[in-house]
C-alpha positions as CSV (number, residue, x, y, z in Angstrom):
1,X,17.0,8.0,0.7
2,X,16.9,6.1,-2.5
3,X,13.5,7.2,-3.8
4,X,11.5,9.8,-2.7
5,X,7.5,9.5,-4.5
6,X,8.0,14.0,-4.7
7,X,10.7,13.6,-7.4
8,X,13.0,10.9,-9.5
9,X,16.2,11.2,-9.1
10,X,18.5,10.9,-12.7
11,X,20.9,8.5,-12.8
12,X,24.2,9.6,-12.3
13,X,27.2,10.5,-14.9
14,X,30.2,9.4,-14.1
15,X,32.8,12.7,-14.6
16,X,35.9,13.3,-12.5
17,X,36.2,15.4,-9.4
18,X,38.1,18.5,-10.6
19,X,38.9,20.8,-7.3
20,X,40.4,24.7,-7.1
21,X,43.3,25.0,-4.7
22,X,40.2,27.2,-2.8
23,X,38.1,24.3,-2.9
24,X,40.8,22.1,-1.3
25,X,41.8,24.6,1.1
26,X,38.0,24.3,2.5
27,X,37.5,20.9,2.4
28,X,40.9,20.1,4.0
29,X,40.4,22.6,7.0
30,X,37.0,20.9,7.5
31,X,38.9,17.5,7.9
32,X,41.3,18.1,10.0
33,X,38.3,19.6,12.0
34,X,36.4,16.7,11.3
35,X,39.0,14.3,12.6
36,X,39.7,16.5,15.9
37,X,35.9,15.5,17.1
38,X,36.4,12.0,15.6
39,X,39.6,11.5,18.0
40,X,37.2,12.6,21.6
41,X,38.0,10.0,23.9
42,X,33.8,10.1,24.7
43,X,33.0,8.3,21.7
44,X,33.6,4.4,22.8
45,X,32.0,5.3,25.4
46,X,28.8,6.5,23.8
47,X,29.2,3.8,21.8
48,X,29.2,1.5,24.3
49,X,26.4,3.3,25.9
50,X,24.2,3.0,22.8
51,X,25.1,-1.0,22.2
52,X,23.7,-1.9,25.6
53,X,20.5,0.1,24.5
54,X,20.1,-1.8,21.5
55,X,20.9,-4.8,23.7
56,X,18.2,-3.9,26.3
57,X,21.0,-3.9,29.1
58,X,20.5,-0.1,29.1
59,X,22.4,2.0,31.8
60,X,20.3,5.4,30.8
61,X,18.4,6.9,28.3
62,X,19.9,7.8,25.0
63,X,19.6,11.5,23.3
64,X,20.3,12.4,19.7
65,X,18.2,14.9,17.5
66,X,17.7,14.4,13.5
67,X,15.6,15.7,11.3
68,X,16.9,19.6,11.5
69,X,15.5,22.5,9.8
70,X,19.0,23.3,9.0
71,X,17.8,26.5,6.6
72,X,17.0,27.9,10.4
73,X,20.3,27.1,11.5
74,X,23.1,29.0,10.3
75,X,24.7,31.1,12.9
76,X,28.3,33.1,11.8
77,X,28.6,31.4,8.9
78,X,28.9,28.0,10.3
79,X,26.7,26.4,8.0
80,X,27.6,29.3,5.0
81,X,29.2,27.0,2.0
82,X,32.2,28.5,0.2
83,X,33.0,25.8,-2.6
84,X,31.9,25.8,-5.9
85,X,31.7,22.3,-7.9
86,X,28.9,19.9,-7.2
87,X,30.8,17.0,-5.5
88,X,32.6,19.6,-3.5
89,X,29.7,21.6,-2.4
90,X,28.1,18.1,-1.2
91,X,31.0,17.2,1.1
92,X,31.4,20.3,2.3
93,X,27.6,20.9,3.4
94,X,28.1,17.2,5.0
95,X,30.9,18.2,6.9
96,X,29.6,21.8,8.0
97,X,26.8,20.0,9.4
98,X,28.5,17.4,11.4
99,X,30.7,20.0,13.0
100,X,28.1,21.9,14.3
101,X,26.0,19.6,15.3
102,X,29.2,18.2,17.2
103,X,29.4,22.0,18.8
104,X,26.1,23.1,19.6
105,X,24.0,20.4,20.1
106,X,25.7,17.3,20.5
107,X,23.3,14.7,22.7
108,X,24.9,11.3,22.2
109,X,26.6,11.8,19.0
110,X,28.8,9.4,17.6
111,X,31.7,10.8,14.9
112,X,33.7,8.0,13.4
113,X,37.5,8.0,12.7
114,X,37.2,7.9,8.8
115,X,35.4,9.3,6.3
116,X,32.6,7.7,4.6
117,X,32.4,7.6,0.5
118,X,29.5,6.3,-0.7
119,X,28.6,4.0,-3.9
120,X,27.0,5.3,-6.4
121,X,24.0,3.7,-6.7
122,X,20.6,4.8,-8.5
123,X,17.2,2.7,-8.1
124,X,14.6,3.5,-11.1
125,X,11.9,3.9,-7.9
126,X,8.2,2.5,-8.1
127,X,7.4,4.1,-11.4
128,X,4.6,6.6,-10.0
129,X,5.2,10.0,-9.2
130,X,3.3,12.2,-6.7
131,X,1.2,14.5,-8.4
132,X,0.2,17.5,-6.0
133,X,-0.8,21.0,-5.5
134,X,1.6,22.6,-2.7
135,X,0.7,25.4,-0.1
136,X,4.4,27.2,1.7
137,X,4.2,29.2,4.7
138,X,8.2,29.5,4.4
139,X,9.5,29.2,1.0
140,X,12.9,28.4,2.5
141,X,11.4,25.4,4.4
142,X,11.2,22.0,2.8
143,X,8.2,20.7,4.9
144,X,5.3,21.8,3.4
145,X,1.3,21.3,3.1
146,X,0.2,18.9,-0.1
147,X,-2.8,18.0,-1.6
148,X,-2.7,14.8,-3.2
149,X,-4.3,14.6,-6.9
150,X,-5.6,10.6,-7.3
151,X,-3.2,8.4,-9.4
152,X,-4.6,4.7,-8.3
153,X,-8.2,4.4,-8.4
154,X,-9.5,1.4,-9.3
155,X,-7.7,-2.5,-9.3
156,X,-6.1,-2.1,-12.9
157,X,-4.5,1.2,-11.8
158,X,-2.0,-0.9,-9.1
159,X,0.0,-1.7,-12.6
160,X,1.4,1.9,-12.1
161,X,3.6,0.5,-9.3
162,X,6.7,-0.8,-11.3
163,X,9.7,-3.2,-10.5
164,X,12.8,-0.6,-9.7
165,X,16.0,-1.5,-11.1
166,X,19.3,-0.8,-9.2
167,X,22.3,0.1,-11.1
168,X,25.6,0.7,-9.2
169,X,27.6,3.4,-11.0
170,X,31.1,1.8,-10.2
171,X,33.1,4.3,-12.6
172,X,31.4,7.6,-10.4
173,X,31.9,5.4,-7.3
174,X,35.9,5.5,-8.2
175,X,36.0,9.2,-9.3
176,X,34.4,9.8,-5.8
177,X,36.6,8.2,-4.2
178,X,40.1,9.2,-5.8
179,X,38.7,12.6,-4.6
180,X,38.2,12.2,-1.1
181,X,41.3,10.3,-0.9
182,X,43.5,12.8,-2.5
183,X,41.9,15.1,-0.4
184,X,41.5,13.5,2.7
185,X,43.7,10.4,3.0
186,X,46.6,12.3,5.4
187,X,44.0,12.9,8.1
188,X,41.8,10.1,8.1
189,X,41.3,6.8,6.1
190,X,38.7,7.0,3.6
191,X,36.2,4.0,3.8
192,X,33.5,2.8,1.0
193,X,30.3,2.1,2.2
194,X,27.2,0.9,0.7
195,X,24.0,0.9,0.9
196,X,23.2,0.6,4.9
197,X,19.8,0.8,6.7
198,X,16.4,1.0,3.8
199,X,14.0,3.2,4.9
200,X,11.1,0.8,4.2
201,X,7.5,2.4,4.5
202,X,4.7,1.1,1.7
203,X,2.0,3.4,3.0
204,X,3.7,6.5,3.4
205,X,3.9,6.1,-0.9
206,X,0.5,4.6,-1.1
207,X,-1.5,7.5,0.3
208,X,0.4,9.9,-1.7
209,X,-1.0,8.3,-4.6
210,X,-4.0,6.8,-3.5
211,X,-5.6,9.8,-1.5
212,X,-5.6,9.5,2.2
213,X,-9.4,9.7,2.5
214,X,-9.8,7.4,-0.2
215,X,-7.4,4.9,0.8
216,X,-9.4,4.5,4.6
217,X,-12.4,4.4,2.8
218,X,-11.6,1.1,0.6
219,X,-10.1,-0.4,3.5
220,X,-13.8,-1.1,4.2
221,X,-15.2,-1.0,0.9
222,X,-12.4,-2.3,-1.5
223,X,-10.4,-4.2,1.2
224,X,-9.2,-6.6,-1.9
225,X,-7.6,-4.2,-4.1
226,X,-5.8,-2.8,-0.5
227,X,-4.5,-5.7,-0.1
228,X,-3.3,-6.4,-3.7
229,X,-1.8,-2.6,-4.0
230,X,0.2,-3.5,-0.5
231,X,1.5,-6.5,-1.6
232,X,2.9,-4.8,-4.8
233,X,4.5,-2.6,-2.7
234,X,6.2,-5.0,-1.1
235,X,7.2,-6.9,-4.1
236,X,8.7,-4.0,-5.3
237,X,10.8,-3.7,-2.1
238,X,11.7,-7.1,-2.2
239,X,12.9,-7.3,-5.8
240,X,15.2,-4.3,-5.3
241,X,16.6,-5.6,-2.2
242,X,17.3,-8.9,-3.9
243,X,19.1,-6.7,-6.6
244,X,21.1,-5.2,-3.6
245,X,22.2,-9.1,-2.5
246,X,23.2,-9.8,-5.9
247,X,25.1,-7.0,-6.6
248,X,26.9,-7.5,-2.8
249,X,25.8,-3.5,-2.2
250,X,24.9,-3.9,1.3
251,X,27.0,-2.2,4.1
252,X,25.9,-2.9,7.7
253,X,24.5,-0.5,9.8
254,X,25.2,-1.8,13.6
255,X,27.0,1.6,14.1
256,X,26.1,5.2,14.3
257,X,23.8,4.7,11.3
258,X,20.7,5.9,11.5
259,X,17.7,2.7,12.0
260,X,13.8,3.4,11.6
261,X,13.1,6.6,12.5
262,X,15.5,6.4,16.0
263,X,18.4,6.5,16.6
264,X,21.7,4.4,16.4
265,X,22.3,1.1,15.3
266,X,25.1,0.0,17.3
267,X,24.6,-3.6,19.1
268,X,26.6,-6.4,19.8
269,X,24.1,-8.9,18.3
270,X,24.8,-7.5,14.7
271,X,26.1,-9.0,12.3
272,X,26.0,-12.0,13.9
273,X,27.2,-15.5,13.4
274,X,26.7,-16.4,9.8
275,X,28.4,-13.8,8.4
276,X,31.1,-12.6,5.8
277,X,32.6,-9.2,6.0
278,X,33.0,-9.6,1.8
279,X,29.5,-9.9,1.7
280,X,26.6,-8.7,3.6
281,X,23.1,-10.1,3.7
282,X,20.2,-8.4,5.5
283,X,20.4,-10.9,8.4
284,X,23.5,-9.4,9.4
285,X,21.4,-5.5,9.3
286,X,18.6,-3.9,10.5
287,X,14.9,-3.7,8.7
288,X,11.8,-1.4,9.9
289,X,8.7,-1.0,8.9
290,X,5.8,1.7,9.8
291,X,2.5,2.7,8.4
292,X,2.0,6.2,9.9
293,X,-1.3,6.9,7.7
294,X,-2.8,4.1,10.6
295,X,-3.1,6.4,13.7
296,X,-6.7,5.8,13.8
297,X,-7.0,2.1,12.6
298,X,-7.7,-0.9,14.7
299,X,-5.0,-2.9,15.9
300,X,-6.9,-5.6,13.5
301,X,-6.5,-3.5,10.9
302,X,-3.3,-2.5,11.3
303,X,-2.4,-5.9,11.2
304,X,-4.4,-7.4,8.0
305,X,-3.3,-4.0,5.4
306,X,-0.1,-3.4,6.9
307,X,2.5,-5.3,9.4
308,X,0.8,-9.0,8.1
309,X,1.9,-7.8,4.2
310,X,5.3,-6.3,5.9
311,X,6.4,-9.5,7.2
312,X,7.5,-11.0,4.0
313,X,10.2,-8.0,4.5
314,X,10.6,-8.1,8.0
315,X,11.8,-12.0,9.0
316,X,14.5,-11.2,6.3
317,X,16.7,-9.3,8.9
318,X,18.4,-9.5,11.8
319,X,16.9,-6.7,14.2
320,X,13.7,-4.5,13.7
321,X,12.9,-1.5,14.4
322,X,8.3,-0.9,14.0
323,X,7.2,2.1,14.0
324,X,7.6,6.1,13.3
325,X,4.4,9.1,14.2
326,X,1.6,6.7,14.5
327,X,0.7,5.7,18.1
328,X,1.1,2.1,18.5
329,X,-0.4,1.7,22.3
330,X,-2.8,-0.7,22.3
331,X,-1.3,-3.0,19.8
332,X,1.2,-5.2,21.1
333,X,0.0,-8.0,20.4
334,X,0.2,-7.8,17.0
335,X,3.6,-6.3,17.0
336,X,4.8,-9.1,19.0
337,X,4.5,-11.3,16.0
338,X,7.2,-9.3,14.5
339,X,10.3,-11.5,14.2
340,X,13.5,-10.3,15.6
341,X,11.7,-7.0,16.8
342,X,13.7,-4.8,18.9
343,X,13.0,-1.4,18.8
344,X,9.6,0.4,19.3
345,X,8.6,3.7,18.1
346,X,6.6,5.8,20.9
347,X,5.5,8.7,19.1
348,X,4.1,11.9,20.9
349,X,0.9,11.0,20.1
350,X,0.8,8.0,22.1
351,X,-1.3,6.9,25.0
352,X,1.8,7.4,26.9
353,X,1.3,5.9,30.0
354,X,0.1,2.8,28.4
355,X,2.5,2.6,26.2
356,X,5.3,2.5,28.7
357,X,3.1,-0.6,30.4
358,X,2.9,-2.4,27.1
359,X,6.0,-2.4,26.1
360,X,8.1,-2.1,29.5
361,X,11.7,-3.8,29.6
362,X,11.0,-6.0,26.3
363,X,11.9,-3.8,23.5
364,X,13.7,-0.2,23.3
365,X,10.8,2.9,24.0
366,X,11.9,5.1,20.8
367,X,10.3,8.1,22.6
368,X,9.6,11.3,19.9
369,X,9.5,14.2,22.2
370,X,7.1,16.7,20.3
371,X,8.8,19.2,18.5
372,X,5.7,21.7,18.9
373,X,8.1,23.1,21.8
374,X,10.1,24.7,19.7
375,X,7.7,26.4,17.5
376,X,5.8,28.5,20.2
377,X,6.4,32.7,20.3
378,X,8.0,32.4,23.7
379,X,11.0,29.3,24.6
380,X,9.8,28.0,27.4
381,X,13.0,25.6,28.7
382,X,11.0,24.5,31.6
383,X,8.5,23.1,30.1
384,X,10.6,20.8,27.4
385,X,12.3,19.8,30.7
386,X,9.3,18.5,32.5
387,X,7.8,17.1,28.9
388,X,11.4,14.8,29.3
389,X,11.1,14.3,33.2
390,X,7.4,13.7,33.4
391,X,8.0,10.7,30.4
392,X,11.6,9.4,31.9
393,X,9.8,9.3,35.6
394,X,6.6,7.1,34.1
395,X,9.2,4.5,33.1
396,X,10.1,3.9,36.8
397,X,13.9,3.6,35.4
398,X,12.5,-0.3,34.2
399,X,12.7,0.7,30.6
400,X,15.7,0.6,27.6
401,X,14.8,4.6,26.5
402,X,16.3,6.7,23.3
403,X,15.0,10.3,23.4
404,X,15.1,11.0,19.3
405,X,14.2,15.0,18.6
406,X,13.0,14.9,14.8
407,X,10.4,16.0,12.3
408,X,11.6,19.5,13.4
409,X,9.5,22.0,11.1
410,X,10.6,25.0,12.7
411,X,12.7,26.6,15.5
412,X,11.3,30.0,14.8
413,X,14.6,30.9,13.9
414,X,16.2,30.9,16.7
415,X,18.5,27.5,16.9
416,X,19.7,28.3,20.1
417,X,16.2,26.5,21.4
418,X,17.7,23.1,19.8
419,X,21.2,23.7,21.5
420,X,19.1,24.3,25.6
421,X,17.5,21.1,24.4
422,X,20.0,19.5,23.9
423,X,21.4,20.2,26.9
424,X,18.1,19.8,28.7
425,X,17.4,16.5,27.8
426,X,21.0,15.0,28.7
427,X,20.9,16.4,31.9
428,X,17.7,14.5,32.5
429,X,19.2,11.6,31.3
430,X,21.8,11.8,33.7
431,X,19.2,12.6,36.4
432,X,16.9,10.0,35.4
433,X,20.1,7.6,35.8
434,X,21.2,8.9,39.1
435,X,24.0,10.1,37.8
């Protein structure tokens, strides 16, 4: 994430990678583990699978799970990190996780045949920090309950929201990656990548600032200073975007990257014709939008203080992805205006059935299974199966379908619950298919 309204991140200092023998005894093992998965002659495959997804020429539904509690996990030490220094501690804890998510619960992961460095790049943010009182129910948990104390109040107070500036650190960015290649380069290649699919999402920061109540309320009583405070938002997207353009820090994301809150981005209409692999522009990529505070607006609504500001954002890409927890059945219409829209979230807190209708073979169904299942006393495997069944059997086998398992608060502790899903869900899959 590049900005997160809880916290702002420092900008990095540049300081070479210094590595025990211990150190690179760990991180090499976990390559050359690494690269064993990367080499599984199921990946193209997947792959493959995923692009005609993306391309609405679907042959089943698609399963991968994000979002992990991953302070739930850790079973014999898989997850236990042994290194010491900073950078080394980070690529071992991305490398841990990879492998055991490759092991236990593995859906339609896709593990590429390189390792990934990534720039060093730092955004100032929107200038407005979160300000709120916290309530834990597990201190090891980062999900918790906020209360958010008011920051924008009246018209003058959108002047908070500031311009972000992006700086790419290119001196950490080479110290990074002399590192993983000295450690690294005799197993797999080393790539650089930049920054790849934005997380784009003006209301998820507005309300944190705003006040969730108070922010519904002026949609009816201050509907001007809504609008105003949205369009700063998106300003303040747009100018640090255009930095990313100008400082040629883009990376695309038609791969196993991560787009909108579903799954991969992998498609054969990406990056498309007018493109140069020296320099890529956010036609070649994926955008998305959401505005998950909306569950209980109007499709009008939705559209005048949220997807009408977000277009500005949206027409500059070359596939879209709307959506994330708000239930968007009933409002096709206005999410048809969307250009380039490919992807549709389907939240469990849809009108399920007539979401399926709405959408149908148009777009890709990025159905959110509820993660409630996993947070009951008793597991109850038959009853995340049917959940899956009952929603594959709705779409009649008409629709393009990625099962995404996320915003996973809890598996009581017991991760073995993710794993049978896992499991579960691909066998439906497979079922649903006629396979």
């Amino acid at each position: 994430m590049l900005h997160d309204p809880s916290h702002r991140e420092p900008a990095p200092v540049a300081e070479p990678v210094h590595l025990s023998p211990a150190e690179r005894d760990i991180l090499k093992r976990l390559g050359e583990q690494y690269a064993e998965i990367s080499a599984h002659h199921s990946h193209a495959e997947t792959a493959d699978l995923w692009r005609d997804l993306n391309d609405l020429q679907s042959r089943r539904a698609m399963v991968w799970i994000n979002e992990i509690p991953w302070h739930e996990m850790n079973v014999d030490d898989e997850l236990t990190l042994r290194c010491e220094g900073r950078w080394a501690r980070a690529t071992e804890d991305k490398l841990r996780k990879t492998i055991y998510q490759w092991n236990h619960m593995r859906g339609d992961m896709v593990v590429n045949p390189w390792f990934e460095c990534e720039k060093v790049i730092h955004s100032t943010d929107f200038g407005i920090l979160e300000d709120t009182d916290v309530v834990k129910t597990d201190e090891e948990n980062d999900i918790v309950s906020r209360h958010f104390k008011i920051q924008i109040s009246e018209p003058e107070d959108i002047a908070k929201i500031k311009m972000p500036l992006v700086t790419h650190n290119q001196k950490a960015t080479e110290y990074s990656f002399e590192a993983m290649n000295d450690v690294f380069s005799d197993i797999l290649p080393v790539k650089l990548v930049g920054q790849t699919h934005i997380w784009f999402t003006p209301w998820d920061y507005l309300i944190r600032w705003w006040g969730i109540q108070e922010a519904m309320m002026d949609l009816i009583m201050r509907p001007q200073m809504v609008h105003d405070a949205v369009d700063r938002m998106v300003d303040a997207w747009m100018v640090e975007l255009d930095q990313f353009v100008e400082q040629n820090l883009l990376s695309l994301d038609a791969d196993n990257t991560r787009i909108g809150s579903g799954g991969y981005g992998y498609t054969r209409g990406l990056p498309g014709t007018d493109f140069d692999p020296e320099y890529v522009k956010p036609h070649n990529m994926w955008g998305c939008s959401n505005a998950q505070i909306f569950s209980e607006v109007s499709p009008q609504m939705h559209w005048d203080f949220a997807i009408e500001h977000d277009m500005r954002w949206l027409e500059r890409w070359g596939l879209v992805y709307y959506g994330c927890c708000e239930p968007l059945a009933g409002k096709m219409e206005q999410l048809r205006r969307i250009p380039n829209l490919r992807k549709i979230s389907c939240s469990p807190w849809n009108d399920t059935k007539k979401a399926i209708a709405e959408i149908g073979d148009e777009y890709v169904i990025s159905r959110k299974p509820n993660p409630a299942v996993f947070a009951m006393e008793n597991w109850d495997p038959d009853d995340a199966r049917s959940q899956i069944r009952d929603f594959l059997d709705e779409t009649g086998g008409n629709c393009h379908v990625e099962l995404i398992m996320k915003d996973i608060s809890t598996v009581s502790y017991k991760p073995q619950r993710l794993w049978e899903w896992a499991d579960i869900t691909m066998e439906e899959a497979d079922r649903a298919a006629g396979r």
